[in-house]
Every structure is written in C-alpha cells, then in structure tokens.
C-alpha positions in Angstrom: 0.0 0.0 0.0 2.9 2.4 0.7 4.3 1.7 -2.6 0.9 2.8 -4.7 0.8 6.0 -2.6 3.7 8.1 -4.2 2.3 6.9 -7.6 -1.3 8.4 -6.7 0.6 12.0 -5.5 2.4 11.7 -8.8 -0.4 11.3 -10.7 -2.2 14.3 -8.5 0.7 16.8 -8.9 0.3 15.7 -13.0 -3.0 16.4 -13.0 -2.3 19.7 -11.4 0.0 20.8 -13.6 -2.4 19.9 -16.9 -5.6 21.9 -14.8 -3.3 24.8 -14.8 -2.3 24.5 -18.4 -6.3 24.3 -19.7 -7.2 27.0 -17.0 -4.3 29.2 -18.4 -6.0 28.7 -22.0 -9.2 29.3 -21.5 -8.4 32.3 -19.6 -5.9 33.3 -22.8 -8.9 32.3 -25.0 -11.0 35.0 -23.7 -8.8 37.7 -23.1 -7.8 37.2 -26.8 -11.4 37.5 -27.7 -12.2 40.9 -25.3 -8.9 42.2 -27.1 -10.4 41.5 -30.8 -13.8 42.7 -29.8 -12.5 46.0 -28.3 -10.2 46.2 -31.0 -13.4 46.2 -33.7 -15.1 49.2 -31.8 -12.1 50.8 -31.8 -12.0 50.5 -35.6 -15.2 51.2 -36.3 -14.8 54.5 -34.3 -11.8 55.2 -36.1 -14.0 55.0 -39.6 -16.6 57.1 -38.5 -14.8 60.0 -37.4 -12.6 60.0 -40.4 -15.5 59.8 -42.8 -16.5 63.3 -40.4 -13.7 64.8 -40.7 -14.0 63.9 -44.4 -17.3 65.8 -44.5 -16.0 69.1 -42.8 -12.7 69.1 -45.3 -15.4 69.2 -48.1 -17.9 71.4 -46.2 -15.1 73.8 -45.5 -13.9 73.5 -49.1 -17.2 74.7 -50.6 -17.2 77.1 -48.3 -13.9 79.1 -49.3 -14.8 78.4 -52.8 -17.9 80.2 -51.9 -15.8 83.0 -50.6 -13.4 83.4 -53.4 -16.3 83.9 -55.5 -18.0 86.3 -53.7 -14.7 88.2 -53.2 -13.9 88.2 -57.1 -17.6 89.5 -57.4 -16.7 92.6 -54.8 -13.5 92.9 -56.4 -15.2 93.3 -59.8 -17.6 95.9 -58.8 -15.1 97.9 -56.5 -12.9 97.7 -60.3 -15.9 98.7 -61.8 -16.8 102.2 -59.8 -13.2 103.0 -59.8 -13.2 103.1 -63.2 -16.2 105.2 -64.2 
C-alpha cells in the first residue's frame, strides 16, 4: 500500500500541472477574444470620425470656394466704380 501511494501524488501533482495548463487557455482564449472585440469598436470608431472629418474638409472647401467667389464678385464691382 505504501508503494501505490507516491504513484497516486504523482499522478495528482500531473494532474495539477495539466488543470493549470487548460485554465491558463481558456483564460488566454477569452482575453484574446475581449482584445479582438475591443479592437473592432475601436475600428469602427476610427472609420466614423474619419469619414467626419472627411465631410467638414469638403464642407469647409465649398465654403472658401464660396468665398473666393463672392470676393472676385466685390473685387469686380469695386474695379468697376473706380473706373467710371
């Protein structure tokens, strides 16, 4: 009986050692799955700010385009009463 004892710590400290393995995995398994999901928010908030800031560039563009031609137009008439 004393003989069969060391083999059943053995096999206890083994299975230990395995536990800790699979437990380590899982836990690894999920953190890598919280790191992916985060990491798609974090994309998709990424896209959505650049396709605003996108917008305003154009917005702003139109808008000094605007400018320039209502400048040219003042321009032109001050030209125009300076001349006569």
């Amino acid at each position: 009986m004393d003989i069969s004892q060391p083999r059943r710590i053995r096999y206890a400290r083994q299975f230990r050692r395995i536990s800790l393995g699979i437990i380590l995995a899982i836990e690894a398994v999920f953190i890598t799955g919280f790191l992916l999901i985060s990491q798609s928010h974090q994309a998709a908030y990424s896209e959505k700010r650049a396709e605003l800031d996108y917008e305003v560039n154009i917005r702003t563009y139109r808008k000094v385009l605007e400018l320039e031609k209502n400048l040219n137009q003042l321009l032109q008439y001050t030209n125009e009463r300076a001349t006569k």
